[in-house]
N, C-alpha and C positions, 0 to 999 in steps of 0.2 A: 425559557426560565433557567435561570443559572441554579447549578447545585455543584456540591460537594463530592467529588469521584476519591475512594479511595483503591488504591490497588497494590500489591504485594509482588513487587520484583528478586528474586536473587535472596530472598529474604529481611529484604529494606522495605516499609511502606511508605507508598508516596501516597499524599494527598495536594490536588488541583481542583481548582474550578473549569466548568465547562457550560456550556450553551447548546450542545451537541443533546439531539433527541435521544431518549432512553435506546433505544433500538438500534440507531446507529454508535450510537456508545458502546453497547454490547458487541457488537460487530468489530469494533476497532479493537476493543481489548481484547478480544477473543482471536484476533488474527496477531497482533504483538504477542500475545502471548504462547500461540502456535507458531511463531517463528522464533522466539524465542528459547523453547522446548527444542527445537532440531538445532539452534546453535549449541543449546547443552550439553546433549547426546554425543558432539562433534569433541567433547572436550574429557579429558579423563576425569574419573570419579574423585578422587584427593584432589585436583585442579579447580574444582569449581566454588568454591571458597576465596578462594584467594586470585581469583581471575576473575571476578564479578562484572570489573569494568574493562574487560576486554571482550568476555559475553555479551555485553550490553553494544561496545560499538561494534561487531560484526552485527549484532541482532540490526543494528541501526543500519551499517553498510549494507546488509542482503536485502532490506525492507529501500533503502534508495535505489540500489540496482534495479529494483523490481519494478519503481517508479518508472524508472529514465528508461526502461525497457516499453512497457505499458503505452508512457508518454508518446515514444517511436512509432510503434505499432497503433497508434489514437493517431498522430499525423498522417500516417500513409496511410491508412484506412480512409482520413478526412480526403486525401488526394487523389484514392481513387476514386471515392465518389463524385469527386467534385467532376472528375475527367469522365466519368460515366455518363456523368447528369448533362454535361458540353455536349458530347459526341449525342446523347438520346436531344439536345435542343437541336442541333445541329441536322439531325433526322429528321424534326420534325418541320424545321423551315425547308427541308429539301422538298416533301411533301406537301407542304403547301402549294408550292411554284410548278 
């Protein structure tokens, strides 16, 4: 069911539609905006005014890193299984014979 998301960046409201379950919605803003918070921190107090949208693309660059990080770590986790699962077939035809 599509609804109405509003949410409060830097002190701009954005409003979007979304399809995304209540839950996982929650989840998502709530991690944007915990990463968000530690690019703030990173930035001087007079600074954050007037640097809104350079908070917002490192918030975006740290949240890709983190993907293409994950992403990495999801393939070679997928590769060692798969090499695990060979070597344990692999056992198992020996054992047959």
């Amino acid at each position: 069911m599509e609804q109405v998301i509003k949410i409060e960046l830097l002190g701009e409201t954005f409003k979007f539609k979304s399809e995304e379950n209540r839950k996982n919605l929650k989840e998502i803003l709530s991690y944007l905006m915990d990463e968000l918070h530690k690019v703030e921190e990173e930035f001087p107090s007079h600074a954050l005014k007037t640097n809104k949208l350079a908070i917002l693309v490192m918030t975006a660059l740290n949240i890709s890193k983190q993907y293409v990080e994950l992403t990495d770590n999801h393939s070679e986790f997928l590769e060692s299984v798969s090499l695990r699962a060979s070597k344990l077939d692999d056992m198992i035809e020996i054992e047959k014979y």
